[in-house]
C-alpha positions in Angstrom: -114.8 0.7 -10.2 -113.1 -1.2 -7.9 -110.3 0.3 -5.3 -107.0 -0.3 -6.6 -104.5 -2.5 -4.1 -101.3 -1.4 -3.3 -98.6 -2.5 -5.1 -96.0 -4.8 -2.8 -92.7 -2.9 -2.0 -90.5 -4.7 -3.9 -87.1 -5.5 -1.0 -84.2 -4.1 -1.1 -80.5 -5.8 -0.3 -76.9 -4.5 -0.4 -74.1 -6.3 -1.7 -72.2 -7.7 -0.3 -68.8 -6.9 -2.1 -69.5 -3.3 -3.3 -72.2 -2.1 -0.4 -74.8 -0.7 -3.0 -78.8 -1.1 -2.7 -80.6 -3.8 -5.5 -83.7 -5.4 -5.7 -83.5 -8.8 -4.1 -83.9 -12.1 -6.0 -81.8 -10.8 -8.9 -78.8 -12.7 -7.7 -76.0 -10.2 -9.7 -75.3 -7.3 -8.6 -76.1 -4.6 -11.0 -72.9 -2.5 -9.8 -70.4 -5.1 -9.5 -71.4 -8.2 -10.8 -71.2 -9.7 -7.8 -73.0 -12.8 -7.2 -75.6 -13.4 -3.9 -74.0 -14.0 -1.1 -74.0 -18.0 -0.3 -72.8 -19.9 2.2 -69.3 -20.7 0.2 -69.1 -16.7 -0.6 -65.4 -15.7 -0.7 -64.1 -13.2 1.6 -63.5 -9.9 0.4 -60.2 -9.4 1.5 -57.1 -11.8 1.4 -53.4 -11.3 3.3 -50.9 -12.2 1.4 -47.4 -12.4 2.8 -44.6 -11.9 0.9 -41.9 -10.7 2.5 -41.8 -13.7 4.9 -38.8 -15.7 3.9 -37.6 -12.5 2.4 -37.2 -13.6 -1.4 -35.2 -12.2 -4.3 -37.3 -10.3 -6.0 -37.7 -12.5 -8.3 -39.2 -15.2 -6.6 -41.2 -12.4 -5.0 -42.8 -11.4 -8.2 -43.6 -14.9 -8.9 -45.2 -15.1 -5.4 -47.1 -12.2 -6.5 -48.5 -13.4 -9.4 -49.6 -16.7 -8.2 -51.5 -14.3 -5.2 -53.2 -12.5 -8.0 -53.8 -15.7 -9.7 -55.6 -17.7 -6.9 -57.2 -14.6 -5.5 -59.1 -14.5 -9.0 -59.9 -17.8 -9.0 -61.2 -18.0 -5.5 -63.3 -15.2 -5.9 -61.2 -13.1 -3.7 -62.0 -9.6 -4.5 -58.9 -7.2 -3.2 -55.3 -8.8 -1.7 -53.9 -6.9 1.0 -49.7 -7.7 -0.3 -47.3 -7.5 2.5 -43.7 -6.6 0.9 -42.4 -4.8 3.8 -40.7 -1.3 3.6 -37.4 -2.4 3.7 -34.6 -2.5 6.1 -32.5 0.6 4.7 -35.6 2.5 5.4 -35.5 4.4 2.3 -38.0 1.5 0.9 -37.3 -2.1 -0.3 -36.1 -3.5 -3.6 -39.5 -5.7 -3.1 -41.6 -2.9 -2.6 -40.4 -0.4 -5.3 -40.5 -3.8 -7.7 -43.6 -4.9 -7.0 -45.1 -1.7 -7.2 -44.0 -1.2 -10.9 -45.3 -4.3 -11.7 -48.7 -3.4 -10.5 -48.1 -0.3 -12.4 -47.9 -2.3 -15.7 -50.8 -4.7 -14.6 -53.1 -2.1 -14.1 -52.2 -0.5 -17.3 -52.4 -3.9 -19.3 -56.2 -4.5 -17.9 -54.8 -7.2 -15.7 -56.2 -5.7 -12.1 -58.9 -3.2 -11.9 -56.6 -1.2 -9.3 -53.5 -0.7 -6.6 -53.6 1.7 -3.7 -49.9 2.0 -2.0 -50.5 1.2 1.7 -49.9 5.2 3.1 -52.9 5.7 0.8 -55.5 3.2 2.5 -57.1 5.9 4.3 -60.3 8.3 4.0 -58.0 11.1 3.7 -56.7 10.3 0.4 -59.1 10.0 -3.0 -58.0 6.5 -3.6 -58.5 5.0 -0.1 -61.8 6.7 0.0 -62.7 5.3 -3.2 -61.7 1.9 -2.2 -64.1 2.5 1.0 -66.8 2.9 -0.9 -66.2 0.1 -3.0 -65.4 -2.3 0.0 -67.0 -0.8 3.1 -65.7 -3.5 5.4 -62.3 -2.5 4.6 -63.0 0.2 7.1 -62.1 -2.3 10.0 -58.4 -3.7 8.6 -55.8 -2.8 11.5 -54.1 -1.0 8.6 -56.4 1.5 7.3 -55.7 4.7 8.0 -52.0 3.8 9.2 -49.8 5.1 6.2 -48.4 1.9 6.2 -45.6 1.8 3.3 -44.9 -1.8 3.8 -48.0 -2.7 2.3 -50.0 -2.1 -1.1 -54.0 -3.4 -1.8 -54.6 -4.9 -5.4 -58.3 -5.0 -6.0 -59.2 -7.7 -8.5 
C-alpha cells in the first residue's frame, strides 16, 4: 500500500464587495454574487450630491432616481446621497422626501436597503450591518458622525 499524499489546500480569497472567505477560481461570490475583482471592478461606494444647486424636490427625486439608476448599472454597490439637513434645522423638505421615497423603494423590491446618515455607525444595528456587508465603509469621513444630512442606499 502506498502512502497516501496530501491533499493541496485548496486557497481561500475574500470578496471584495461583501468581505466573506470563498474558494478562489470560482469567480462569484457565493454570498453576494459578486463577481472577481478585475481591473475595471466598480467601486463600492459612490457620492452622490444632491443638494448642490438646491433643487425642488422634484427635480431632486428625479436626480435621485437617475443616481440609483446609474449606480446599478455601473456596478456601484451602495450611494452615499447628500440631501442636506436643511436650513430651518428641523430637517429639509429634500431630506424627509427623499427618505419616504426610499421607504417605498425598499418596500417595492427596488433597493435591497437605506440606512439614515445618524445611523452609519457601529453603534446602531443597521450601521453595523452595513459594516459587515461593506467593511471598507469603515473609513468614509461620515461614519460614525450622526450625520442627518445624509442617507446610504445599498443597491
Amino acid at each position: 500500500m502506498r502512502p497516501s499524499r496530501p491533499l493541496p489546500r485548496q486557497q481561500t480569497v475574500f470578496c471584495h464587495f461583501c468581505g466573506k472567505p470563498y474558494p478562489a477560481g470560482r469567480g462569484i461570490c457565493p454570498v453576494c454574487k459578486a463577481r472577481e475583482k478585475t481591473a475595471q471592478a466598480a467601486p463600492t461606494l459612490r457620492v452622490v450630491n444632491i443638494e448642490k444647486g438646491m433643487p425642488p424636490v422634484e427635480e431632486a427625486r428625479t436626480l435621485m432616481n437617475a443616481a440609483i439608476a446609474k449606480g446599478r448599472k455601473d456596478g456601484v454597490r451602495v450611494l452615499k446621497i447628500i440631501h442636506g439637513y436643511g436650513s430651518s434645522g428641523v430637517g429639509g423638505a429634500l431630506r424627509i422626501e427623499l427618505r419616504k421615497m426610499l421607504a417605498t423603494k425598499r418596500a417595492a423590491g427596488a433597493i435591497s436597503e437605506w440606512i439614515p446618515g445618524e445611523e452609519f455607525s457601529t453603534l446602531s444595528a443597521e450601521g453595523a450591518a452595513l459594516l459587515r456587508q461593506f467593511p471598507k465603509l469603515r473609513t468614509d469621513a461620515d461614519m460614525g458622525r450622526k450625520n442627518q444630512g445624509m442617507t446610504l442606499v445599498v443597491l
